[in-house]
NUGU-803676 format. One record per residue: x, y, z of N, C-alpha, C in turn; residue in one letter. Coordinates in steps of 0.05 Angstrom, whole numbers, padded with zeros to 5 digits, always signed. Layout:
BEGIN
XYZXYZXYZA...
// end
This chain:
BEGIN
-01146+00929+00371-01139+00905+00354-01112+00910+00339X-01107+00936+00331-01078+00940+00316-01058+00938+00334X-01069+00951+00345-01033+00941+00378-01037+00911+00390X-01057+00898+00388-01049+00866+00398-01040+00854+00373X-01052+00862+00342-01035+00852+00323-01004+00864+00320X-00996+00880+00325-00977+00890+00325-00959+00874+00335X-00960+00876+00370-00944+00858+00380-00954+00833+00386X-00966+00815+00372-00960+00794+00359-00941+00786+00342X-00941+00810+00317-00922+00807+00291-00897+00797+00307X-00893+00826+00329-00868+00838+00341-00854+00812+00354X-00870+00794+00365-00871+00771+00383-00858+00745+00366X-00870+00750+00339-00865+00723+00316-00830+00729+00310X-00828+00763+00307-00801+00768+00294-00784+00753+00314X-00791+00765+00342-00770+00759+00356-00762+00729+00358X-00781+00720+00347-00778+00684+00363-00766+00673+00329X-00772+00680+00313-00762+00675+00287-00722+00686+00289X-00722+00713+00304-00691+00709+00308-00673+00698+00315X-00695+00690+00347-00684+00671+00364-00681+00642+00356X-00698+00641+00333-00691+00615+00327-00668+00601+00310X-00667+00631+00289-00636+00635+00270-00610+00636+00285X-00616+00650+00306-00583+00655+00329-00584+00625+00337X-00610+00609+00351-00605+00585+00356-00595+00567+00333X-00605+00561+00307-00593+00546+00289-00562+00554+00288X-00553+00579+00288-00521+00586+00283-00514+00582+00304X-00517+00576+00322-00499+00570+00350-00498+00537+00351X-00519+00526+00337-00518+00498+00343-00491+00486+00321X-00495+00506+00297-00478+00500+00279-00443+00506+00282X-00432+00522+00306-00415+00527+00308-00417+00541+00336X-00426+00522+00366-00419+00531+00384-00394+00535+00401X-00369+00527+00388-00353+00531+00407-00346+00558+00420X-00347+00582+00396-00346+00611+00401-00365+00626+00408X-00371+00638+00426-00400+00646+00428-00391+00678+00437X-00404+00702+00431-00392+00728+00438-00421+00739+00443X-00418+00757+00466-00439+00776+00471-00442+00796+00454X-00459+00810+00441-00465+00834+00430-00481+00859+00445X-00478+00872+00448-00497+00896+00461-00513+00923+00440X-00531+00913+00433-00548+00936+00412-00561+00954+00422X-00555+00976+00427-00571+00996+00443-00577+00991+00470X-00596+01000+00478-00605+00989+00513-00612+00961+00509X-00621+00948+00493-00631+00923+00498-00608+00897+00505X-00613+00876+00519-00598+00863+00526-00578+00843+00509X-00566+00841+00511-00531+00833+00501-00552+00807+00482X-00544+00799+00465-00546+00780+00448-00531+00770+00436X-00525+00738+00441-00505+00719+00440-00507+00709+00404X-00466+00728+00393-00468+00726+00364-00458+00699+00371X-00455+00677+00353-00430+00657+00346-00410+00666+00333X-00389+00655+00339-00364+00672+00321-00361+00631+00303X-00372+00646+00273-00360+00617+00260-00341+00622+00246X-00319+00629+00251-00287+00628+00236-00282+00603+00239X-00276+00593+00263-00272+00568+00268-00283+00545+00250X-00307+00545+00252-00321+00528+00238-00318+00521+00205X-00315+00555+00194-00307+00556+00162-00270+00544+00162X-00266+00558+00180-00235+00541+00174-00228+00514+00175X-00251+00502+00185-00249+00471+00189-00252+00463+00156X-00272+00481+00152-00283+00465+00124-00255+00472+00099X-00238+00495+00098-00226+00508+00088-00204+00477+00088X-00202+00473+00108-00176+00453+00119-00186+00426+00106X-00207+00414+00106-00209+00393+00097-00209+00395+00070X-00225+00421+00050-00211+00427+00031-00191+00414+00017X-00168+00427+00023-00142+00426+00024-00132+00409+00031X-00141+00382+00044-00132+00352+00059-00149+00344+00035X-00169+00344+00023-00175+00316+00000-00162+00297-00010X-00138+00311-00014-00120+00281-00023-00111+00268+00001X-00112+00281+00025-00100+00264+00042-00116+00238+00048X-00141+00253+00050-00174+00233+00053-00165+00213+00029X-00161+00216+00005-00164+00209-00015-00141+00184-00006X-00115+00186-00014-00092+00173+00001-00098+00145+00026X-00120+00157+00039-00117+00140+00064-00136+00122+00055X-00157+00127+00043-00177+00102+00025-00167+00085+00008X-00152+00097-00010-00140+00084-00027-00122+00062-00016X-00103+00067+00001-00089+00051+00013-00100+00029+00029X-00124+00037+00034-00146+00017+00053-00161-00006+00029X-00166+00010+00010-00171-00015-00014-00148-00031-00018X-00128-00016-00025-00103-00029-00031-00107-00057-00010X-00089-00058+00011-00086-00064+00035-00102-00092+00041X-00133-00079+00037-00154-00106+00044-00157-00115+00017X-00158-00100-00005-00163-00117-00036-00147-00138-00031X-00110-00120-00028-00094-00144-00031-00093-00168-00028X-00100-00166+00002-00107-00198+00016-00120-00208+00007X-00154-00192+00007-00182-00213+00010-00184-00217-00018X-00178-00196-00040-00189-00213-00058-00181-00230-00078X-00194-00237-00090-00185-00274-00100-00165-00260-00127X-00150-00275-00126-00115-00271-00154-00117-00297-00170X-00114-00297-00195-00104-00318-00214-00085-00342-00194X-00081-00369-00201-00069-00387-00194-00049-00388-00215X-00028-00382-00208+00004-00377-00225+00023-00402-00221X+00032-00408-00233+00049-00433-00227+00090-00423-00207X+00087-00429-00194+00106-00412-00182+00100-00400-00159X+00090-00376-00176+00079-00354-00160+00056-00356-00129X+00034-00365-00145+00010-00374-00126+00006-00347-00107X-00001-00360-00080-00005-00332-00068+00008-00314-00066X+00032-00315-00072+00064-00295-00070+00052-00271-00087X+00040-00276-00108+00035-00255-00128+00016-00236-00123X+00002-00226-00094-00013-00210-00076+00010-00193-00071X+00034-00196-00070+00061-00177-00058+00064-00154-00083X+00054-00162-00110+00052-00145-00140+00034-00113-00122X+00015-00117-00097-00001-00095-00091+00019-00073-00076X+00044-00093-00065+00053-00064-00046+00090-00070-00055X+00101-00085-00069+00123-00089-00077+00123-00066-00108X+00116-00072-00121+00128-00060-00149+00107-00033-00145X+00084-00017-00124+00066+00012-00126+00096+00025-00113X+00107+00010-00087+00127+00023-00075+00158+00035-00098X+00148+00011-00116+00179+00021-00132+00173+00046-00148X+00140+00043-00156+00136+00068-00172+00136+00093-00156X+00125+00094-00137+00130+00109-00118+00153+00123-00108X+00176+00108-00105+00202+00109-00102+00219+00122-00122X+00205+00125-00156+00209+00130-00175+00201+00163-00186X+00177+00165-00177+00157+00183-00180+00179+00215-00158X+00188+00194-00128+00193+00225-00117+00213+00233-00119X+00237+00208-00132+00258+00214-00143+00262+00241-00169X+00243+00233-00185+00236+00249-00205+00228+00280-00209X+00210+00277-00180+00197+00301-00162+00221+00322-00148X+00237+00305-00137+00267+00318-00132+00298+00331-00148X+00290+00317-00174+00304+00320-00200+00296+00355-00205X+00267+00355-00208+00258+00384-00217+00267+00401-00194X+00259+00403-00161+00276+00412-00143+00295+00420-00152X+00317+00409-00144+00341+00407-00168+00343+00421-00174X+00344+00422-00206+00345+00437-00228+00333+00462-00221X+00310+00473-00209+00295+00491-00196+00314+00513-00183X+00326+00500-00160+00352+00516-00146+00366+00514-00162X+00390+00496-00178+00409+00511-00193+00386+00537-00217X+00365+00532-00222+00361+00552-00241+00358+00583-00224X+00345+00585-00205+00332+00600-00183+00347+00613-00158X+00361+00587-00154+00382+00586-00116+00365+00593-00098X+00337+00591-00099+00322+00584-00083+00334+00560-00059X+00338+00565-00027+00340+00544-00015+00324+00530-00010X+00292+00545-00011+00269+00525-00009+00265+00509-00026X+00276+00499-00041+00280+00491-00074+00291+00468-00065X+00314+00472-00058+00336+00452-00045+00326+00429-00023X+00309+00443-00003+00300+00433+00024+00280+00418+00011X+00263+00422-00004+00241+00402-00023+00258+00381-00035X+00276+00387-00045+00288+00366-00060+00300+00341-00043X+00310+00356-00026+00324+00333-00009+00300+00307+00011X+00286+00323+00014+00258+00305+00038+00250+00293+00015X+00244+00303-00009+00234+00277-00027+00258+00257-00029X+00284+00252-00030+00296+00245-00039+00296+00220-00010X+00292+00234+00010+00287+00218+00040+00268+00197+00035X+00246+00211+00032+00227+00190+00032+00232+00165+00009X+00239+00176-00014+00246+00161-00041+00269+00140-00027X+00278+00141-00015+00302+00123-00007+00285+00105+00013X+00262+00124+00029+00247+00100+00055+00233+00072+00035X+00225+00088+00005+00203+00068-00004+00225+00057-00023X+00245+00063-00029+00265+00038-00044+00266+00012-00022X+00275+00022-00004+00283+00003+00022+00257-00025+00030X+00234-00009+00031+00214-00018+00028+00213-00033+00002X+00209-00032-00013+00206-00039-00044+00235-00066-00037X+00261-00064-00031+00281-00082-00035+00271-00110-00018X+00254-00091+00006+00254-00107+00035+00228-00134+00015X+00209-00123+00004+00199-00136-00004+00194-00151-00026X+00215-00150-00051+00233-00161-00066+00247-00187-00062X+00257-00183-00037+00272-00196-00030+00266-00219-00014X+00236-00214+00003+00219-00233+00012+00205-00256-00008X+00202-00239-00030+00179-00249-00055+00199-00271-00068X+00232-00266-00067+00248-00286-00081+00255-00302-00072X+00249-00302-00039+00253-00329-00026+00229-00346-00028X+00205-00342-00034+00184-00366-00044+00189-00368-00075X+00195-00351-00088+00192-00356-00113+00227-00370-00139X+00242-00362-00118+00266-00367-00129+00288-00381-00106X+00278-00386-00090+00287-00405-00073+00313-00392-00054X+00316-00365-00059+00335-00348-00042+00319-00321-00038X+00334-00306-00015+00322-00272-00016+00346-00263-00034X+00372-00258-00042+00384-00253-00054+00409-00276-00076X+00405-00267-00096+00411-00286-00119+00433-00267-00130X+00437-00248-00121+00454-00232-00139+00436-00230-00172X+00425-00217-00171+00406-00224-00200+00417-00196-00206X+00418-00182-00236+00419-00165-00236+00406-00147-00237X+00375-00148-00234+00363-00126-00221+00373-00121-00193X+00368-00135-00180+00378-00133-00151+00408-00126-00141X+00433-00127-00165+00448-00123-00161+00448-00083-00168X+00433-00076-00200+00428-00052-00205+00410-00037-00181X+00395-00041-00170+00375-00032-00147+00390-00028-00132X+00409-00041-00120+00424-00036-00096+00451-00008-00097X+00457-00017-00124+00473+00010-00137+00463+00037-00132X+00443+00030-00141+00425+00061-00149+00415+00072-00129X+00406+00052-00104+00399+00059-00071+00427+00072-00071X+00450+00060-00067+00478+00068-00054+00481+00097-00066X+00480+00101-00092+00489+00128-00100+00471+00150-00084X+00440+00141-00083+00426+00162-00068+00433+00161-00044X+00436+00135-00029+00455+00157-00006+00479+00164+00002X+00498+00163-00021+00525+00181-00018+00507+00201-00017X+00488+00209-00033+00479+00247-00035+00472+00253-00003X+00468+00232+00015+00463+00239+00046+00492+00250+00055X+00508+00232+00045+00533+00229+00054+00551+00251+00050X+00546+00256+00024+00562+00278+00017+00557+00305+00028X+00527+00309+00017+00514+00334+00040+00522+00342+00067X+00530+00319+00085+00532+00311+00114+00556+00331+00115X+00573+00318+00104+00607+00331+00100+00609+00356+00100X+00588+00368+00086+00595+00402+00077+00578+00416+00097X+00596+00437+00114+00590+00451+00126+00572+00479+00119X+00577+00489+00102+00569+00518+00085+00542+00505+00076X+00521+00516+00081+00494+00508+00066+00488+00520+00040X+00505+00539+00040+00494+00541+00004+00511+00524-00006X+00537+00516+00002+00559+00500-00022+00539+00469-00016X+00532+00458+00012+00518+00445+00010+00497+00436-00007X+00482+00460-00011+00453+00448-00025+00465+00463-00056X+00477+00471-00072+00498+00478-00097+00507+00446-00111X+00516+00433-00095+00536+00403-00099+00519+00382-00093X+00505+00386-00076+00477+00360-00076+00464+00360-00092X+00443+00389-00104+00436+00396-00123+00448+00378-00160X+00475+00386-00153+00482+00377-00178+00482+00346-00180X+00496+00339-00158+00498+00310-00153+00464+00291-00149X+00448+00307-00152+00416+00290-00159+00409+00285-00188X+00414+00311-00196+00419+00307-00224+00433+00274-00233X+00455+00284-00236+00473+00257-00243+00462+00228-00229X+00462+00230-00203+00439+00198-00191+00420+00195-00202X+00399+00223-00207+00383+00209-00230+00394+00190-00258X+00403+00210-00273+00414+00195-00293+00428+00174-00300X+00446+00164-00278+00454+00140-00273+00430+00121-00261X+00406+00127-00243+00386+00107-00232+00376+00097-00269X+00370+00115-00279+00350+00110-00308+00361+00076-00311X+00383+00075-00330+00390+00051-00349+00405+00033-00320X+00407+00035-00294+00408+00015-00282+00389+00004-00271X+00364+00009-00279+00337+00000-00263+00327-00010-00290X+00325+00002-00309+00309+00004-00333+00314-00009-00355X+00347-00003-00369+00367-00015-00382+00384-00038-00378X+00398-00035-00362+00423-00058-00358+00401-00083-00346X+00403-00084-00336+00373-00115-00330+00365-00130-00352X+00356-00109-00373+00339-00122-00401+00366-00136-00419X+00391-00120-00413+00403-00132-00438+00421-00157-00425X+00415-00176-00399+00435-00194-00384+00406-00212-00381X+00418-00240-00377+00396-00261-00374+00383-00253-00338X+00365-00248-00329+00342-00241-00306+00331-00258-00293X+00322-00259-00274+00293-00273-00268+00271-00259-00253X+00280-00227-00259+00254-00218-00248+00248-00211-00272X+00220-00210-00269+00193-00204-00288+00204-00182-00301X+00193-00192-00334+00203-00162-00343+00239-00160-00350X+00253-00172-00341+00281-00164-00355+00290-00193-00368X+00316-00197-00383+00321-00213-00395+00297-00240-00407X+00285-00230-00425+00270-00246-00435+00238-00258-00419X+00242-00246-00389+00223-00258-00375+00191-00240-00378X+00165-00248-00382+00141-00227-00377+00145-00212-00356X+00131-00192-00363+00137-00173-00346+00103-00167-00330X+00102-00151-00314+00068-00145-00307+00059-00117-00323X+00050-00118-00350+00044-00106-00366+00019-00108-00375X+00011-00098-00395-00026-00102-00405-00030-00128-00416X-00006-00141-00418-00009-00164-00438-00009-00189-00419X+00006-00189-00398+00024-00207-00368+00002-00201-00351X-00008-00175-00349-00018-00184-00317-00041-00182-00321X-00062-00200-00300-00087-00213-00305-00107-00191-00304X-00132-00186-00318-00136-00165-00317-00154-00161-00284X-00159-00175-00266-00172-00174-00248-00153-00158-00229X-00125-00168-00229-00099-00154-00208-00098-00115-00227X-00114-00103-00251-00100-00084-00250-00120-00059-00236X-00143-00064-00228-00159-00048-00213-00141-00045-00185X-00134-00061-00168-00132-00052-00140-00091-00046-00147X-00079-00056-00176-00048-00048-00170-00053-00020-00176X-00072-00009-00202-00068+00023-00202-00070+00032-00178X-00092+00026-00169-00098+00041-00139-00078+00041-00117X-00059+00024-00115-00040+00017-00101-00012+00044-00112X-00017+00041-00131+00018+00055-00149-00002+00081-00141X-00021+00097-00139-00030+00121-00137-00029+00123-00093X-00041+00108-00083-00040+00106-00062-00011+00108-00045X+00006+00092-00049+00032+00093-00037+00044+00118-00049X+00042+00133-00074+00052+00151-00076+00047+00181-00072X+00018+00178-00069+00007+00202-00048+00017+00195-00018X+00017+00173-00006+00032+00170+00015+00059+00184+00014X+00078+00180+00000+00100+00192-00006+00106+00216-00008X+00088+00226-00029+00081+00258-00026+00080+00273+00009X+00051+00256+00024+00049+00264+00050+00074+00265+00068X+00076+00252+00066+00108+00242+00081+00129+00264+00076X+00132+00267+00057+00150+00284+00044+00145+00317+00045X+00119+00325+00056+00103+00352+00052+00113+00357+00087X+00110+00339+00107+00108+00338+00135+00151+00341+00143X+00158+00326+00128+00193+00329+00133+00197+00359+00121X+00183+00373+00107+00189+00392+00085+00184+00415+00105X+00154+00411+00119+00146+00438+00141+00162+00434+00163X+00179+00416+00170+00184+00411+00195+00215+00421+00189X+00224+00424+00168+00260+00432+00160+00251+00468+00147X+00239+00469+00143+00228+00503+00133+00221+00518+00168X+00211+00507+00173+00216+00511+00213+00251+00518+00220X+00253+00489+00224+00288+00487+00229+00299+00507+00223X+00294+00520+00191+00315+00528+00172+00309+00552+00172X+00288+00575+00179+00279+00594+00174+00293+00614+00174X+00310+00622+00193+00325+00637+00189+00353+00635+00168X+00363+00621+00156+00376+00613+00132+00355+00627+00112X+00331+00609+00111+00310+00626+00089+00311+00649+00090X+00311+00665+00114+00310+00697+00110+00327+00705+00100X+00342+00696+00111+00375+00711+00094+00365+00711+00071X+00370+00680+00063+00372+00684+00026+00353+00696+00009X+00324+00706+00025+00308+00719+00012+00322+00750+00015X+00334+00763+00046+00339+00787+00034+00367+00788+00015X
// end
């Protein structure tokens, strides 16, 4: 009776293993490795690296997850859901979801590039430099974007796409100076005098964008929202139903930006790597 209880027990262990190796293989079969324990026959480990690195990776993508929802609210809120009836405005005022998140956006990586900047001249880090500039790329894709749709919004609402208004006249300034910084860069052969003189020259485009986006508009008669005397879309102006899906919008497009800007960034640290070495030894 002790040796048929015995291997019984012996019988339960084994099938209790077999059932743990089966759960981990189901959980991460792509890798599968033989083992060999003594004389007895080879037993199939799973190799889950693979599997933990998946999880490691999405990790580290949350905001991307995060980014692509948000933009999907944005996107369908915009449309589908119901907006105040504005005199003027009317349905035009759905363009508030992806016109003025893009300008903040456009604002945000400008800003993001400023510290770059300052970073390398503090540092001379070139990886400093190479960040600065891809934000400064993208920051120019979502001005463009932002003008493109500005400029759509003034032909229902002001009876032209361009009025010479002086926002629109300052906006276009402040695009132009950011891309002399393409321009100028282009010119210079030497990559450190390159990214040394661009560097400095972001600086200064910032500080000239400030009071021509911000300033000079408010103190000249306007007709966009918000400058010379006109409401602006503030806590007071905008309805409170439009400010759930615009936050989400001004956070959405500008994690977009970010993305955008992280992908030109790995893809010129590639390009550039050997430059990097140098300047590290």
């Amino acid at each position: 009776m002790t040796v048929g209880a015995k291997s019984v027990t012996v019988e339960s262990k084994e099938s209790k293993h077999r059932l743990k190796q089966k759960r981990k293989i189901e959980m991460c079969p792509k890798m599968i490795y033989p083992v060999v324990i003594h004389n007895n026959p080879p037993t199939f480990v799973p190799d889950c690296s693979s599997y933990q690195f998946n999880i490691s990776a999405m990790r580290k993508s949350w905001w991307k997850i995060l980014c692509i929802l948000l933009l999907l609210f944005t996107l369908i809120g915009g449309l589908l859901l119901p907006v105040p009836e504005k005199f003027i405005l009317n349905e035009t005022i759905r363009n508030v979801f992806f016109h003025v998140p893009m300008w903040f956006g456009m604002i945000i990586l400008f800003t993001v590039s400023l510290v770059f900047s300052i970073r390398y001249l503090q540092k001379g880090h070139l990886r400093d430099d190479i960040y600065a500039i891809q934000f400064i790329n993208v920051g120019l894709l979502f001005g463009i974007l932002g003008l493109v749709t500005g400029m759509e919004w003034a032909q229902f609402t002001w009876g032209t796409a361009w009025s010479n208004d002086p926002k629109q006249l300052a906006t276009a300034i402040a695009m132009l100076i950011y891309f002399a910084t393409i321009a100028l860069r282009a010119s210079i052969p030497d990559y450190d005098k390159k990214a040394k003189i661009g560097a400095v020259y972001n600086v200064f485009a910032f500080a000239l964008m400030i009071p021509l986006l911000f300033i000079l508009p408010r103190l000249t008669d306007s007709l966009h929202p918000g400058n010379g005397g006109n409401p602006g879309f503030n806590t007071k102006d905008m309805a409170p139903e439009l400010r759930p899906t615009f936050y989400i919008g001004i956070i959405g497009w500008t994690l977009l930006g970010t993305w955008m800007a992280t992908l030109l960034i790995r893809i010129n640290l590639l390009q550039k790597r050997n430059i990097l070495n140098e300047n590290i030894q």
